[in-house]
C-alpha positions in Angstrom: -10.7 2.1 -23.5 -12.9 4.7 -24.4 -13.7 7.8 -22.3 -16.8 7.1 -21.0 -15.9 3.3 -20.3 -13.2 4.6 -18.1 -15.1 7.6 -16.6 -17.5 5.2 -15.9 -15.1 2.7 -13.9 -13.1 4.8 -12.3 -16.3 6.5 -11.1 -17.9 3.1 -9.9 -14.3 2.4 -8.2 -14.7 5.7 -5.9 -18.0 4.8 -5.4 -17.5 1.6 -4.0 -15.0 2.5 -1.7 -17.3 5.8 -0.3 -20.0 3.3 0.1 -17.7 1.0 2.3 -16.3 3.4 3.8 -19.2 5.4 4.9 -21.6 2.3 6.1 -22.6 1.0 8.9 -24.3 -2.2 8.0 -22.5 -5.0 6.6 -24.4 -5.5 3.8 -23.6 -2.3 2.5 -19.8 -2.6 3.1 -20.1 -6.1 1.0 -21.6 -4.0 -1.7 -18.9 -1.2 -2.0 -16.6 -3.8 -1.9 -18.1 -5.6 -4.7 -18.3 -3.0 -6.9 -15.1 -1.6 -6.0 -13.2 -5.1 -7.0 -15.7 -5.7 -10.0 -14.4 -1.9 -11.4 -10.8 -2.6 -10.9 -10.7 -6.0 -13.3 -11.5 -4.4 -16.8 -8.7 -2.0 -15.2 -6.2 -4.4 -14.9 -7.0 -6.8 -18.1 -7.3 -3.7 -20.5 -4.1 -4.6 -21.7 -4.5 -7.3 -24.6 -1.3 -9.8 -22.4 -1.9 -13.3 -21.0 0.4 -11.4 -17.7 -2.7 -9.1 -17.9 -5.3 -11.5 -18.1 -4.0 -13.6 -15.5 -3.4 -10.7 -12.6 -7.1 -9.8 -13.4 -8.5 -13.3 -12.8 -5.9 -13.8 -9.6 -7.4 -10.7 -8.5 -10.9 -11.3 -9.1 -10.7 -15.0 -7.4 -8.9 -13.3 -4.3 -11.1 -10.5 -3.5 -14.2 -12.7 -4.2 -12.8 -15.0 -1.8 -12.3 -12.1 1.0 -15.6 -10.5 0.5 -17.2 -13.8 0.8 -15.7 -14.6 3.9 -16.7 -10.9 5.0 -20.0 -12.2 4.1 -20.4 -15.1 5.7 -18.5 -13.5 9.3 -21.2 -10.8 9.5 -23.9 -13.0 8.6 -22.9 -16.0 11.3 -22.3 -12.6 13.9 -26.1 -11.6 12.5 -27.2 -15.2 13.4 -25.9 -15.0 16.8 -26.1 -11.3 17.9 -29.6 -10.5 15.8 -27.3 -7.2 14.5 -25.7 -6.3 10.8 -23.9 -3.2 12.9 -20.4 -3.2 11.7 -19.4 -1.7 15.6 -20.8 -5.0 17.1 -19.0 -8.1 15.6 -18.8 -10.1 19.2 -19.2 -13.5 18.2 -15.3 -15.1 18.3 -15.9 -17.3 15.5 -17.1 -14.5 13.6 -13.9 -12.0 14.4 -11.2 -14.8 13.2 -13.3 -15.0 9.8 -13.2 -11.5 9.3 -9.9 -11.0 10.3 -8.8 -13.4 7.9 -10.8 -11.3 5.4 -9.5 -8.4 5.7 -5.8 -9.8 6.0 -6.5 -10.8 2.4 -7.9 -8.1 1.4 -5.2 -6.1 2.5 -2.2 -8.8 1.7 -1.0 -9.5 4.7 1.2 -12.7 5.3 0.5 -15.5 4.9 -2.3 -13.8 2.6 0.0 -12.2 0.7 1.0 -14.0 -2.2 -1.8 -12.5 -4.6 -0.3 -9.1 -4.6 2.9 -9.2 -6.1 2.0 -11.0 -9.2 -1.0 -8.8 -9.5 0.8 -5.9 -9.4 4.0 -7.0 -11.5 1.2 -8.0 -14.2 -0.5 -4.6 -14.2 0.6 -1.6 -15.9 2.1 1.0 -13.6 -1.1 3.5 -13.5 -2.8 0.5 -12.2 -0.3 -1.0 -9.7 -0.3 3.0 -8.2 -4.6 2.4 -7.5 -3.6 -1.2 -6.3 -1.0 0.4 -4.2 -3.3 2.9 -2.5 -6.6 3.5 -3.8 -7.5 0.2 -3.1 -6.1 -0.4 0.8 -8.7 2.6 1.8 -12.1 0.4 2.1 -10.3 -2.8 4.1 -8.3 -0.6 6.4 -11.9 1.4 7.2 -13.5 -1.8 8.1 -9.9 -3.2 10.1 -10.0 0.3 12.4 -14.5 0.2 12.6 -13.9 -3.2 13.6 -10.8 -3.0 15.3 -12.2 -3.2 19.1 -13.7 -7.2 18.8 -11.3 -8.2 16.7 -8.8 -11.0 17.5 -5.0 -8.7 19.1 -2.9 -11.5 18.6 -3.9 -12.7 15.1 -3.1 -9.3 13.8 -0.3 -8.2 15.8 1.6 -11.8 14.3 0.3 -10.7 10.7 1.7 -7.3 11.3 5.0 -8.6 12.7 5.1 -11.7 9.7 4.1 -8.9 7.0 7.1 -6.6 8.0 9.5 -9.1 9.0 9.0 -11.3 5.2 8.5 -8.1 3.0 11.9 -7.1 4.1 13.4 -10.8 3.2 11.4 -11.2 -0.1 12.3 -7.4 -1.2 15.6 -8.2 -0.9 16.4 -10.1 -4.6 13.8 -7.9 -6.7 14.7 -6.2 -9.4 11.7 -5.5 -11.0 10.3 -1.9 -9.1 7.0 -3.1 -9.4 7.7 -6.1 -6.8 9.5 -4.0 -4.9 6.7 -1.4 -4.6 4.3 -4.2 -3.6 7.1 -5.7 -1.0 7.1 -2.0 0.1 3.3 -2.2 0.9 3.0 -5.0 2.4 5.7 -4.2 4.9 3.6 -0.4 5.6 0.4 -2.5 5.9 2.0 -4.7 8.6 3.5 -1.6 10.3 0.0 0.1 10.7 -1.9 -3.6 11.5 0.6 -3.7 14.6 -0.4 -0.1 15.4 -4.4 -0.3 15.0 -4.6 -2.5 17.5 -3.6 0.5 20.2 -4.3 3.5 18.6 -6.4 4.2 15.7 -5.0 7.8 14.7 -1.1 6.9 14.6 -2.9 4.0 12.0 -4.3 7.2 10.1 -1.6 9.3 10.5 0.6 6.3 8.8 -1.6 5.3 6.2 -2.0 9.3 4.6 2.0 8.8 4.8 2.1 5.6 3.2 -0.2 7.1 0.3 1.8 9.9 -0.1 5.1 8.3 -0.2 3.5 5.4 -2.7 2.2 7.8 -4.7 5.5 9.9 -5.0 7.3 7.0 -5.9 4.8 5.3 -8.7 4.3 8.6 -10.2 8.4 9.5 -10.5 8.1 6.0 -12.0 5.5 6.5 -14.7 7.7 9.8 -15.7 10.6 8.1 -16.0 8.8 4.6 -17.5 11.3 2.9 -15.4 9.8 -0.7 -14.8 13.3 -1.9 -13.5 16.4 -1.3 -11.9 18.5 -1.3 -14.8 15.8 0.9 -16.1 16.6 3.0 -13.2 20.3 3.1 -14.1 20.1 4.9 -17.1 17.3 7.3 -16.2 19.8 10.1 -14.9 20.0 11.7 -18.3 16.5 12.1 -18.7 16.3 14.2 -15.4 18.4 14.8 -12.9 15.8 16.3 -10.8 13.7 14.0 -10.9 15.7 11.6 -10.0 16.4 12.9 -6.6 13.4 13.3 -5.9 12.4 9.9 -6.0 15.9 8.8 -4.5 15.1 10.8 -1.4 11.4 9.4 -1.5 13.0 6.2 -1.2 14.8 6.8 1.1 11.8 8.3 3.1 9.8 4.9 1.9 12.8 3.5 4.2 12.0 5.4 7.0 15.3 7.4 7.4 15.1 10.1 10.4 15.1 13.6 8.1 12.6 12.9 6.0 9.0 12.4 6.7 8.7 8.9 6.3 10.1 8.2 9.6 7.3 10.0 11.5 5.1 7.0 11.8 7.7 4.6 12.2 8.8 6.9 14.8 5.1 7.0 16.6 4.4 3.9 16.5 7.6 2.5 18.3 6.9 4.7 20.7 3.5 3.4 21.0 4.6 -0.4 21.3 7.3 0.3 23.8 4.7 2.1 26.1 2.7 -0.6 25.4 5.6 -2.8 26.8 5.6 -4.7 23.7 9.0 -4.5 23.2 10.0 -7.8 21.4 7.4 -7.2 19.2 9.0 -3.1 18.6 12.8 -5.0 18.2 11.6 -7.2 15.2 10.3 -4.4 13.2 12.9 -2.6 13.6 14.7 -5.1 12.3 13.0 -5.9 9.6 13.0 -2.4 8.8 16.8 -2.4 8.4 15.8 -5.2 5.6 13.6 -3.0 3.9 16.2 -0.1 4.0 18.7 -2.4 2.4 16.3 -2.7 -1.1 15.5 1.0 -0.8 18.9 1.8 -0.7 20.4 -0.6 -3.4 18.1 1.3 -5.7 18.7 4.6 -4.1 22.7 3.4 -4.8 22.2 2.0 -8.2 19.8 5.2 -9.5 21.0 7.7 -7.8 24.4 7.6 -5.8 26.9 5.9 -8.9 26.6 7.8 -12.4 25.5 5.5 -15.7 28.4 4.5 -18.3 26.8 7.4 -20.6 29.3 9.2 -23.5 29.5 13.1 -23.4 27.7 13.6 -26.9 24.5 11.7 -24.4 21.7 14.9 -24.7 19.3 15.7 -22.0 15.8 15.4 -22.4 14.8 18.2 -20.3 11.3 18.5 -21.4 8.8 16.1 -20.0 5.6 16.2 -21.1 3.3 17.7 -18.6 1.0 14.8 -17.4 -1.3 14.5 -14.6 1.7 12.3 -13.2 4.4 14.9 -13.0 1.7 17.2 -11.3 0.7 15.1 -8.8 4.3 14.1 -8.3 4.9 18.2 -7.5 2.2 17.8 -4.7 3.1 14.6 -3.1 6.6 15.0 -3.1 7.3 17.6 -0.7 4.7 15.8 1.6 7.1 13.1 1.3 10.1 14.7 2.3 9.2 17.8 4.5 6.4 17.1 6.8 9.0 15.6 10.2 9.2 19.0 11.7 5.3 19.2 12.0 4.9 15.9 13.9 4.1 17.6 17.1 1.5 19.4 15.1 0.0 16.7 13.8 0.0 14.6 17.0 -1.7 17.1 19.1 
C-alpha cells in the first residue's frame, strides 16, 4: 500500500471516529461510523490471503449490520419523539435496537462471534486498531446514550461477555484469540459499570487501551503470533519480555500493577450498588481470565526455553514506532495504582 493510500485511510479512520464522537445528531454518528468501518476494510484485506479476505468481508457485513440497526433505532425514536438528538432516545423499542447495536459493534456476547476470527485473520498492526482504536466511537455513543438505555440488557451482556471470554480464552493458543478474548472480557467489565457511573467506564477504557496497546506492540517486536512463539522469544530480549509478562499480568488485573485499578473501582461500585451477585461472577470470571494470562505469563516468561549455550542474543531491535510506543505505554501499564486516589478525585 502506497503512502498516500494509507495516509489517506488511516486519516479517514480518525476522522470518522472524531465525527462520531463529537455529534450530536444521529445522522452524523451513522456517518463517522460509516466511514470509520469503510477505512478499516482495505486495512484488513491488504494482505493478498483468503484468512484476509474473509475477516474483511466478516467485518464489513457485521458493522454494516450494526450501523443499520443504529439507523433504523434513531430513525423509529425520530418517528416517535420528532428528535435526531442522540441525549433523547426514549422510545423502548428504539433503546433495545440500539442496544443491540452497539453490543455488536462492540462484541459483546452473544454478539461476539465476529471478533475473534476478524482479528486472528488480520495482521497484528491491524488487530492492535481493532483492539482499541476501533471501540472509541461505540463506547461514545453506549455512555451519550447510556441514561434511556435498557440496565438489564447490558448488565447481562456485561456479565455473559466476562463470564464466556474467560471460558473461551481458556484453550487458545494463538495470542491473537487471546487478545480478542482479552477485550471482550474488558468490554463487559466497563458495560456493567456504565450503567452507574460513566467516569469509572472512562477511567477503565484509557486502562484497557493502554494495557492492549502494551501488549500488541511487545507482540509486533517480538513477531510472536503464538505461544510457542512466545517460548522461544527469551533470547531475543529479555527485557522485553518482562515487560510484557508483567503487562499480562496487569491485563489480569493482579493488585500491584495498574491493571487492577478499574477492576478495583468498579467492584466497589457494584457492591455499593448492592449488586453483589452480579460483583461475585465477575470476579470469578476474572480468575478465568487470570488463568490464560498466566499460562502465557508461565510459558514466556516464568520456565526458560530448551536453548544451547552457543544461542546469541539479538540485542538490537530495530527502532520502530512499535518499540516507542511500547516505552510510553508500558509504564502506564504497570505503575499508575498508587495514583488512584488522584485520579478518582
Amino acid at each position: 500500500m502506497s503512502p498516500m493510500t494509507t495516509t489517506i485511510i488511516l486519516s479517514s479512520l480518525a476522522t470518522g471516529t472524531i465525527i462520531t464522537m463529537s455529534s450530536h445528531h444521529w445522522m452524523m454518528a451513522w456517518i463517522g461510523l460509516e466511514m470509520n468501518t469503510l477505512a478499516i476494510i482495505p486495512v484488513i484485506s491488504k494482505q493478498h490471503h483468503p484468512r484476509a479476505t474473509e475477516a474483511a468481508t466478516k467485518y464489513f457485513l457485521t458493522q454494516a449490520a450494526a450501523s443499520a440497526l443504529i439507523l433504523f433505532s434513531s430513525s423509529i425514536n425520530a418517528w416517535k419523539t420528532g428528535t435526531w438528538d442522540i441525549t433523547q432516545m426514549t422510545d423502548s423499542t428504539a433503546n433495545t435496537l440500539l442496544t443491540s447495536a452497539l453490543a455488536m459493534k462492540l462484541g459483546l456476547v452473544p454478539m461476539h462471534f465476529w471478533l475473534p476470527e476478524i482479528i486472528q485473520g488480520s495482521t497484528m498492526k491491524t488487530a492492535l486498531i481493532i483492539s482499541t482504536w476501533q471501540k472509541l466511537a461505540p463506547m461514545t455513543l453506549l455512555c451519550l446514550s447510556m441514561n434511556n438505555l435498557s440496565m438489564t440488557i447490558l448488565l447481562t451482556m456485561g456479565t455473559m461477555s466476562a463470564l464466556f471470554a474467560g471460558w473461551a480464552g481458556m484453550n487458545q493458543t494463538q495470542t491473537r484469540k487471546i487478545m480478542a478474548y482479552s477485550s471482550i472480557a474488558h468490554i463487559g467489565w466497563m458495560v456493567t459499570i456504565t450503567t452507574t457511573l460513566t467516569n469509572i467506564t472512562t477511567l477503565a477504557l484509557a486502562m484497557y487501551l493502554f494495557m492492549t496497546t502494551s501488549m500488541f506492540s511487545a507482540l509486533i517486536s517480538l513477531k510472536s503470533k503464538t505461544m510457542q512463539d512466545m517460548t522461544t522469544s527469551w533470547t531475543t530480549s529479555p527485557t522485553l519480555m518482562t515487560m510484557a509478562m508483567l503487562t499480562l499480568l496487569s491485563l489480569g488485573g493482579l493488585p500491584p500493577l495498574s491493571g487492577f485499578m478499574p477492576k478495583w473501582l468498579i467492584l466497589e461500585e457494584l457492591i455499593t450498588q448492592n449488586t453483589i451477585p452480579m460483583a461475585t461472577i465477575l470476579v470469578m470470571s476474572t480468575l478465568l481470565s487470570l488463568f490464560f494470562y498466566m499460562r502465557l505469563t508461565y510459558t514466556t516468561t516464568l520456565t526458560t526455553s530448551p536453548n544451547t549455550t552457543q544461542t546469541k542474543y539479538k540485542w538490537r531491535f530495530k527502532l520502530s514506532p512499535y518499540t516507542l510506543l511500547l516505552s510510553s505505554t508500558a509504564p502506564l501499564t504497570m505503575m499508575i495504582l498508587p495514583l488512584t486516589p488522584l485520579v478518582m478525585n
